[in-house]
C-alpha positions as CSV (number, residue, x, y, z in Angstrom):
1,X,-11.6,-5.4,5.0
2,X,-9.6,-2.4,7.3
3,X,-6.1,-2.9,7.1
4,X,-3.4,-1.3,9.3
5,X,-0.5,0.0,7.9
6,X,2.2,2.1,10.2
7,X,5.2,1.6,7.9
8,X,6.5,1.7,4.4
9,X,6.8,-2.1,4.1
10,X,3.0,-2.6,5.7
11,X,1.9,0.1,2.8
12,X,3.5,-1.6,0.2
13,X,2.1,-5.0,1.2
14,X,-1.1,-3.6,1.4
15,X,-0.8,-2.5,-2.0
16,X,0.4,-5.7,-3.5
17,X,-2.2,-8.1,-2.2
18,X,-4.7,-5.4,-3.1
19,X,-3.3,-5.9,-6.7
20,X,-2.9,-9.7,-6.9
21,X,-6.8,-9.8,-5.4
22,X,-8.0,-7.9,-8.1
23,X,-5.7,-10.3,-10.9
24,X,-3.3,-7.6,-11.9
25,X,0.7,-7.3,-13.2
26,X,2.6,-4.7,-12.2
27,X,2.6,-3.8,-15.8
28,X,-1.4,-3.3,-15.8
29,X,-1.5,-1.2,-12.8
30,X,1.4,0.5,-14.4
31,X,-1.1,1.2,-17.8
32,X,-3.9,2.4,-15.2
33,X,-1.5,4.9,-13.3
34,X,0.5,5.8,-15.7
35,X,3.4,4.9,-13.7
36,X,7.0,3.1,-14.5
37,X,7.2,-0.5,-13.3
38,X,10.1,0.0,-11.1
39,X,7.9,2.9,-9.3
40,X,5.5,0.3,-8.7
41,X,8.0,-1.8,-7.6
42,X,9.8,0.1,-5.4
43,X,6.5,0.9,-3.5
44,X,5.3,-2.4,-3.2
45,X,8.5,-3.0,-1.5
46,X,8.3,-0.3,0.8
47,X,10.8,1.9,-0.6
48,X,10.8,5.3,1.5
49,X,11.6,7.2,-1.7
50,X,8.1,7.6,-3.2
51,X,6.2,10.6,-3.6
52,X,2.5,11.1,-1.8
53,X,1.1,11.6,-5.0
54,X,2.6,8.4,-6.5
55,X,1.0,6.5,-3.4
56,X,-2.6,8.6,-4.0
57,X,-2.4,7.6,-7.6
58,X,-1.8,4.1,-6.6
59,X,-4.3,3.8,-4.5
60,X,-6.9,5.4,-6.5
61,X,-6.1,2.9,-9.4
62,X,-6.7,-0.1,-6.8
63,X,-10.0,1.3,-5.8
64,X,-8.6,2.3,-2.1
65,X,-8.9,5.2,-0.2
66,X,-6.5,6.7,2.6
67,X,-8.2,7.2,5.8
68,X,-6.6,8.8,8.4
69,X,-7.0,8.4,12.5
70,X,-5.9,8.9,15.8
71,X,-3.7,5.5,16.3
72,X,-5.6,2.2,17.9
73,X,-3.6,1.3,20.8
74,X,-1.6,-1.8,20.6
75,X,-1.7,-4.8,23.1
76,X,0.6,-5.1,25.7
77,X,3.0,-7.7,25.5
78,X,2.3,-9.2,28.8
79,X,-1.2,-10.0,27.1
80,X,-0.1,-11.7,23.9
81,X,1.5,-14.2,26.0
C-alpha cells in the first residue's frame, strides 16, 4: 500500500508501522542497519536531524523504496466539509 509522507513526523510514522507490521524491535532493525537505537528512535519520531543515508539505509532494511513525484494536489477545504 502507497503511503504519503510530506514531513518528518509522516516519515517516521511510516517507518514505524512498517517495522511493527513486519514484528520487529527497534533493536532488530537496529542489528539489520547497523544503526544505534536512539538513531532509530529519533527517526521514527521525526527528528529533522537524520542523515539521507540513515533514512536510505532504513528503508532498505524495511524492504521500502523512496519514490519520488510531482505532489498530488490536496482537497479543498470547502470539500471535506
Amino acid at each position: 500500500m502507497d503511503q504519503i509522507a510530506r514531513n518528518n513526523e509522516q516519515i517516521g510514522n511510516a517507518i514505524r508501522r512498517r517495522r511493527r507490521s513486519l514484528g520487529l524491535t527497534q533493536a532488530q532493525l537496529c542489528d539489520r542497519t547497523g544503526l544505534r537505537q536512539a538513531t532509530i528512535s529519533d527517526l521514527e519520531k521525526g527528528d529533522g536531524g537524520s542523515r539521507l543515508k540513515t533514512l536510505l539505509d532504513v528503508l532498505a532494511a524495511l524492504d521500502l523504496e523512496l519514490v519520488i513525484r510531482p505532489r498530488s494536489a490536496a482537497p479543498a477545504i470547502a470539500d471535506i466539509f
